[in-house]
C-alpha positions, -999 to +999 in steps of 0.1 A: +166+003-480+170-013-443+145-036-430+139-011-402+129+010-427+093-007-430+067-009-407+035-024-404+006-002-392-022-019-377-055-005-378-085-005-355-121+012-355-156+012-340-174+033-364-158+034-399-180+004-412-163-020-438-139+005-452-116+006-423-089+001-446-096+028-469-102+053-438-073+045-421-045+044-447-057+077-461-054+088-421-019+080-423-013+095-455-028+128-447-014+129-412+020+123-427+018+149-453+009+177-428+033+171-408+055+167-435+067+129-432+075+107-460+054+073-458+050+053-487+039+023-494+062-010-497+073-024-528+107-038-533+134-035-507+163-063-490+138-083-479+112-093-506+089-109-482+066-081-485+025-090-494+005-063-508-030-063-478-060-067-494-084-036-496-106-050-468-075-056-444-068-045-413-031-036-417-002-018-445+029-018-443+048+015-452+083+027-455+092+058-433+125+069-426+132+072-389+113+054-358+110+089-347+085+098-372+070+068-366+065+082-333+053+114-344+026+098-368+014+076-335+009+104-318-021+117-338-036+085-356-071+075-342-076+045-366-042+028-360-040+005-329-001+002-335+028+004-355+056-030-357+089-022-370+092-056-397+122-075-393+108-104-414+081-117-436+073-151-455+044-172-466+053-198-441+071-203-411+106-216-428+105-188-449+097-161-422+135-175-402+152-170-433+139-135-440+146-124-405+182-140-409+188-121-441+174-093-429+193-088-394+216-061-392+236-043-367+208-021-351+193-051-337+216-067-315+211-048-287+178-058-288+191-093-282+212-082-245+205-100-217+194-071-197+168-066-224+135-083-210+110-092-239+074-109-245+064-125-280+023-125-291+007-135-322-021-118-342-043-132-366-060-107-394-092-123-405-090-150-380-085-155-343-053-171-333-064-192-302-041-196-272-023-231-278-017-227-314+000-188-303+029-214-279+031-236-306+040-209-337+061-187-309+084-218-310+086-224-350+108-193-347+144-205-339+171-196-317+195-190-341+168-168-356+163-147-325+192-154-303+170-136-274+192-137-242+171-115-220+144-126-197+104-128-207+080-105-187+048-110-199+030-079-180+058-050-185+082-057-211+112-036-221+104-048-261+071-065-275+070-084-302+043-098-324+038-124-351+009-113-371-006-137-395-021-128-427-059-148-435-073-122-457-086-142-488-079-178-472-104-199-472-121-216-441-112-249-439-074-237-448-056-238-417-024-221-427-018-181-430-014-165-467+016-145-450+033-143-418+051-112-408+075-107-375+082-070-359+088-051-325+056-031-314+072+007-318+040+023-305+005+027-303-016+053-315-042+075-300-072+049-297-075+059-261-086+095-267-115+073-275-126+071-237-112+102-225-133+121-253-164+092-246-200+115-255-204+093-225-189+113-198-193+145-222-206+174-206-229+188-234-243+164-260-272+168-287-293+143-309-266+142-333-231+150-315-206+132-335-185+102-323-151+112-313-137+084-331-150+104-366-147+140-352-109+130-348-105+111-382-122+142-395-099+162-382-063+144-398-079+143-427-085+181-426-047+185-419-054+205-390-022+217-366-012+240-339-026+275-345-048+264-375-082+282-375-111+258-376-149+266-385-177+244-383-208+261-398-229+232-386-214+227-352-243+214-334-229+204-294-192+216-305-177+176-314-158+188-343-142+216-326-132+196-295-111+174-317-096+203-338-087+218-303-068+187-294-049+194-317-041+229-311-059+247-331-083+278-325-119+268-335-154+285-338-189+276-349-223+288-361-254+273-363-289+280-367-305+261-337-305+286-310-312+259-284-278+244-289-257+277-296-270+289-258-273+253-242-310+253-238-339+237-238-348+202-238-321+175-231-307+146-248-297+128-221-322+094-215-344+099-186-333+135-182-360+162-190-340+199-194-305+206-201-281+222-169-273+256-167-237+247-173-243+228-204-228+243-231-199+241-264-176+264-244-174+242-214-175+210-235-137+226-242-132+236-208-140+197-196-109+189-214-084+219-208-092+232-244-107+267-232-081+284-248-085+274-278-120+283-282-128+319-302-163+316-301-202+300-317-225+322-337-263+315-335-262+320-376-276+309-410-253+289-435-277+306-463-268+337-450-237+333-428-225+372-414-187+365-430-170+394-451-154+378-480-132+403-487-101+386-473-092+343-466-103+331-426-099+294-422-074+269-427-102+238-427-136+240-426-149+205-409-185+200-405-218+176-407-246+189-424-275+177-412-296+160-438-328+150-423-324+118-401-322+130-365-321+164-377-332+180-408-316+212-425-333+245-419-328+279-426-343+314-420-373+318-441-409+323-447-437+287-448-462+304-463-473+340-482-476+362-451-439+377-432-442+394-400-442+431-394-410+436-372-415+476-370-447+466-352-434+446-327-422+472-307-383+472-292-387+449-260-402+420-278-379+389-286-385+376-321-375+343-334-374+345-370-395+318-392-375+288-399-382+268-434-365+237-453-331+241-467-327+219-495-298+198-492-289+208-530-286+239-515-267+231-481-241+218-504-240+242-532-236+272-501-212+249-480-186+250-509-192+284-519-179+294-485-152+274-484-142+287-518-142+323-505-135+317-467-106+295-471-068+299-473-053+285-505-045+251-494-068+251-468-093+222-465-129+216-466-140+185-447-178+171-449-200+142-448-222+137-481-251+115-480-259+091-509-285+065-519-258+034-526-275+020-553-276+054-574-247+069-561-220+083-592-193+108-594-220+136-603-234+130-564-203+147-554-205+186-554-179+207-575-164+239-575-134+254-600-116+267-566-117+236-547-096+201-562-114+167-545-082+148-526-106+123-506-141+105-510-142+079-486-172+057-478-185+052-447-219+028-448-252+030-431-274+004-439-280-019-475-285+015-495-272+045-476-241+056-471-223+090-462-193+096-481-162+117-461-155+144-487-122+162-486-113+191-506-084+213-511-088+249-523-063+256-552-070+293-563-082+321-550-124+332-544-140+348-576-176+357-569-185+351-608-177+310-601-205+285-585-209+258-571-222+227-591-241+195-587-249+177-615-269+149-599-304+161-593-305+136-558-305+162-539-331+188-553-360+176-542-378+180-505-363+153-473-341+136-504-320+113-487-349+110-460-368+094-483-344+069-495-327+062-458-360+050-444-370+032-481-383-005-472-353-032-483 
């Protein structure tokens, strides 16, 4: 396999916590599966100089076939800063020119034309390369290595290239790199949706509107495409769908908070008392051009959600249940013995039905359910699960015999809480005699994961 065959994506994130690697590798991974590119991981190839990252890296380096599906992967990854085409590798410097020797071929020589201006940077993983030692290891790479002819323009170069040094597992006073790698920057990926999607300048925002940076991850993980039909049973200000939209598909929500469904009531803005008259999910979309890909919001109940199940809906299902921090989980209900008369209220009064808890062993156990019977065979179910770290198991995780588990992914809060991304795939069709299971009791009890979030360290 050619050299130009492996490339080095390098990751970036503001909100995945510790696991960045984890998050963004299975980003790739799912990305490329949907749209249907091969990228695997590097093992053995013409040049050997390949090191394995460490799970708490910032960078992997993957075989793909073409640049252009490089391309095509950039163009939708959130947690990758950039992708390098490797022409080289080595634990030092003399090793790293004889790899990128070896490993020159044909296709690069016109990179090498004088007409061809370049610039040449070095990045440190695990370590900040400082300014004066970036000169000095820009010149342990030889002419005769890269016979550049063309001139250098550091502010708008025809090619970038970057050294990237590998200190992951290196001990402090060890000045030297465990591996050195050498590429030319392909592309970047999408990590400036992050600004133009900021809940910053968002139009309509709640107390627990989602980060785009997540709603987006959420969304590549949920293989969602052009025309795909996303629900969000949860949907709260609409984050999840604005991100499915981006990418093209249709999207709708329900939820049970009739303040946020109709863009009422009390803001969440600082300093600002009542929400506009123009604040709502649909022009959330509209901000951003999405309008058309919005079907509608139901002010619903996930116990009791108004779905037929006679017949498969969605292609994901992408949502954040709440789970009693900011928000807790509620659902139509009666507190205590007494239920209202609604014969007796006559036809022109409004009535907002009784609200109660909704055990999060519940939320969970209905979530799936739905999915089971709601979604397409192959069609995904994408959630956040929240888990006490020091207790958490594989019996935390809900199951259901229609729905395989393809991702748990965690993403941490504090010392002992977490919320782990769960990602499931439905492999067979509904059948109303199968349930939902849980077989940790974490969750059973009243404000569960309340109790333990706020729990004294």
């Amino acid at each position: 396999m050619k050299t130009s065959d492996k490339f080095l994506f390098l990751f970036g994130a503001n909100k995945t916590g510790d696991n960045l690697f984890d998050f963004a590798v299975s980003e790739v991974h799912s990305t490329a599966k949907t749209l249907g590119i091969k990228a695997e991981e590097s093992e053995t190839c013409d040049c050997p100089f390949i090191r394995h990252p460490l799970i708490n890296s910032s960078y992997t380096v993957l075989n793909v076939q073409h640049t252009d599906h490089v391309h095509t992967l950039l163009s939708r990854l959130i947690l990758t800063k950039a992708a390098i085409e490797v022409w080289g590798g080595g634990q030092n410097y003399d090793e790293l020119n004889r790899s990128i020797v070896n490993c020159r071929d044909d296709s690069k020589r016109k990179y090498f034309d004088d007409k061809v201006s370049f610039c040449m940077r070095v990045k440190g993983i695990g370590r900040k390369v400082q300014m004066t030692d970036q000169r000095r290891k820009i010149m342990l790479l030889g002419d005769d290595t890269l016979p550049f002819m063309g001139p250098v323009n550091l502010s708008a170069p025809d090619e970038e290239y970057y050294i990237v040094e590998d200190y992951m597992g290196v001990a402090k006073e060890e000045s030297e790199p465990a591996f050195i790698y050498f590429g030319r920057v392909v592309g970047e990926g999408q990590r400036r949706l992050l600004d133009t999607y900021s809940l910053t300048k968002r139009k309509f925002i709640g107390n627990t509107s989602m980060d785009p940076e997540i709603s987006f991850f959420m969304s590549n993980m949920a293989g969602v495409r052009s025309s795909s039909l996303v629900f969000d049973p949860f949907v709260g200000s609409g984050s999840i769908l604005v991100s499915a939209a981006h990418y093209g598909a249709f999207v709708l929500g329900g939820d049970i908070n009739y303040n946020v469904i109709h863009g009422t009531g009390k803001s969440s803005r600082h300093n600002v008392h009542f929400r506009k008259d123009d604040e709502s999910i649909l022009n959330n979309l509209r901000q951003y051009g999405l309008q058309s890909q919005y079907v509608d919001v139901l002010l619903s109940d996930a116990a009791q959600h108004p779905w037929r199940l006679n017949r498969p809906l969605f292609d994901a299902i992408i949502t954040d249940p709440p789970y009693g921090i900011r928000e807790g989980s509620r659902k139509v209900g009666v507190k205590g013995a007494t239920m209202t008369d609604l014969q007796s209220l006559g036809p022109d009064v409004l009535h907002y039905p009784e609200q109660k808890e909704y055990l999060l062993e519940q939320v969970f156990k209905d979530l799936l359910e739905f999915a089971a019977a709601t979604l397409v065979i192959g069609g995904k179910l994408v959630y956040f699960l929240p888990v006490n770290r020091t207790e958490y198991s594989a019996e935390f995780v809900p199951t259901h015999p229609a729905l395989k588990l393809v991702g748990n992914h965690e993403q941490v809060l504090n010392t002992h809480s977490s919320r782990r991304l769960i990602v499931m795939k439905k492999m067979a069709h509904f059948d109303r005699s199968l349930e939902a299971e849980i077989q940790s009791n974490f969750y059973s009890e009243s404000n569960s994961f309340r109790k333990k979030y706020f729990k004294p360290v």
